[in-house]
N, C-alpha and C positions, 0 to 999 in steps of 0.2 A: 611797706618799707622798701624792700629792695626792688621791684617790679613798680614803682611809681616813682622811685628814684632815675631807674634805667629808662621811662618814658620820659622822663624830665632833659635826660640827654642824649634824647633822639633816636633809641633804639626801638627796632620797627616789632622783632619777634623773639620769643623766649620759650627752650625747649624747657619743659619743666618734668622733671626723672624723680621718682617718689618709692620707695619700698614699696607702696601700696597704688597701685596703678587708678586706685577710684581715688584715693586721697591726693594723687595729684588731679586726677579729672575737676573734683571739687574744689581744687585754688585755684586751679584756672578758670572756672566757673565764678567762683566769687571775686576775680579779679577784671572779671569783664568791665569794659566802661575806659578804663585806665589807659589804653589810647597804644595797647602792643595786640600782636597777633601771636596766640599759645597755641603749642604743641605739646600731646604728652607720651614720652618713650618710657618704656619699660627701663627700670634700675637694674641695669641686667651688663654684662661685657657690651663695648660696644660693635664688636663683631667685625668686620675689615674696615668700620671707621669714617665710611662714604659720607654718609647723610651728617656726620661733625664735620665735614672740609671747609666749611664757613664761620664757625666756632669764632668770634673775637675775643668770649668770656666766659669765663665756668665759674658760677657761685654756690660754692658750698654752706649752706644754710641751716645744716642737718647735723646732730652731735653724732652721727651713725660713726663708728672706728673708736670712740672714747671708749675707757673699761664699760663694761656693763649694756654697749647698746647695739653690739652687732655687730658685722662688718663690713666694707663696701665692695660689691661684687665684680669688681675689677681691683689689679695689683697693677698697676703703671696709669701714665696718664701718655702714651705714645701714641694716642688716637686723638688727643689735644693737636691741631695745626701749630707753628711754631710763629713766634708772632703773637698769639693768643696771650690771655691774664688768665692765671688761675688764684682764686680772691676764696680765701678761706675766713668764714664768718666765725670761728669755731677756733677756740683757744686753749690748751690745758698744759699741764706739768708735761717737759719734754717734746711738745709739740704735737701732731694731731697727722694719725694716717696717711692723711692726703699731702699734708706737706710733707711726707716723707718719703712718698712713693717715686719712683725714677720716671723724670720726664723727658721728652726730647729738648735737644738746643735752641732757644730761641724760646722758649714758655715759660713767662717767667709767674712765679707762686709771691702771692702776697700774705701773709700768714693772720690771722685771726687776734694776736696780740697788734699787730703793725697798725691794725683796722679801728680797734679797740682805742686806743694812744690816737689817732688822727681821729676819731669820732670824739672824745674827750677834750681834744685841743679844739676842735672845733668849738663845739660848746663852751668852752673857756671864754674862749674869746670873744662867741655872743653875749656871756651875761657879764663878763667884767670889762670891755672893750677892750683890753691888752693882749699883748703876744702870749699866748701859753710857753710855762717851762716844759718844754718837749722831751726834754732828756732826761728833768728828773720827773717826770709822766712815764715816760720810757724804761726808767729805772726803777721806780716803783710796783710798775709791773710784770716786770722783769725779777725784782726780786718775791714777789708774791708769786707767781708761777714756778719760778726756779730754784729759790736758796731754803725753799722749805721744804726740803724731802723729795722734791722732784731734781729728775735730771736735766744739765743746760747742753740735751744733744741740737738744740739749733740758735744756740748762740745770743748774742745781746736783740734784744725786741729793734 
């Protein structure tokens, strides 16, 4: 998925950061072939930040921060370069750690519902050749996430 996508748009290398330092060894391993160069850091702070200063993208892929799964072992994202995407795969009631977390100026966060809604309209529009209703795509999941018991601390999808 996302690592065949990112080679598909000319990116050369991908740090891949895992709770389990062998379980990211192992997707990096089984993603050989796929035409990028892997690296694997520890899920850990990322310490004065150095070795991110090239950062263009951070994909969060991982439910880690949802009730029940844990939490991520950093509270900010001010080790992200400014310039950067931070592109959260990961969607729930009232929005998801990482978008919540305080970032520097210039980092902008694309939230996991936004991704959700543009993968959707995509597909729309492959099998019925029309423009997708985006809004009310948008709205729909928006009121599935939000107007049922969950809170709207991040506002319209």
């Amino acid at each position: 998925g996302v690592a065949v996508a990112l080679a598909a748009l000319g990116v050369r290398s991908v740090v891949i950061m895992n709770r389990s330092r062998e379980r990211a060894e192992a997707m990096a391993a089984s993603l050989d072939g796929v035409g990028l160069e892997f690296s694997v850091r520890d899920f850990a702070p990322p310490g004065d930040g150095r070795w991110a200063k090239d950062i263009e993208l951070v994909v969060n892929a991982t439910s880690i921060g949802l009730p029940g799964t844990g939490t991520f072992p950093f509270s900010d994202l001010y080790w992200v370069p400014a310039g950067a995407i931070v592109l959260d795969l990961v969607y729930g009631a009232g929005g998801t750690p990482l978008g919540l977390m305080p970032r520097p100026r210039g980092v902008r966060y694309v939230s996991g519902d936004t991704v959700l809604v543009a993968q959707a309209a995509h597909a729309y529009q492959l099998w019925t050749g029309r423009t997708a209703p985006v809004f009310v795509m948008s709205a729909a999941v928006h009121a599935a996430l939000y107007c049922q018991g969950g809170s709207d601390r991040n506002g319209p999808v």
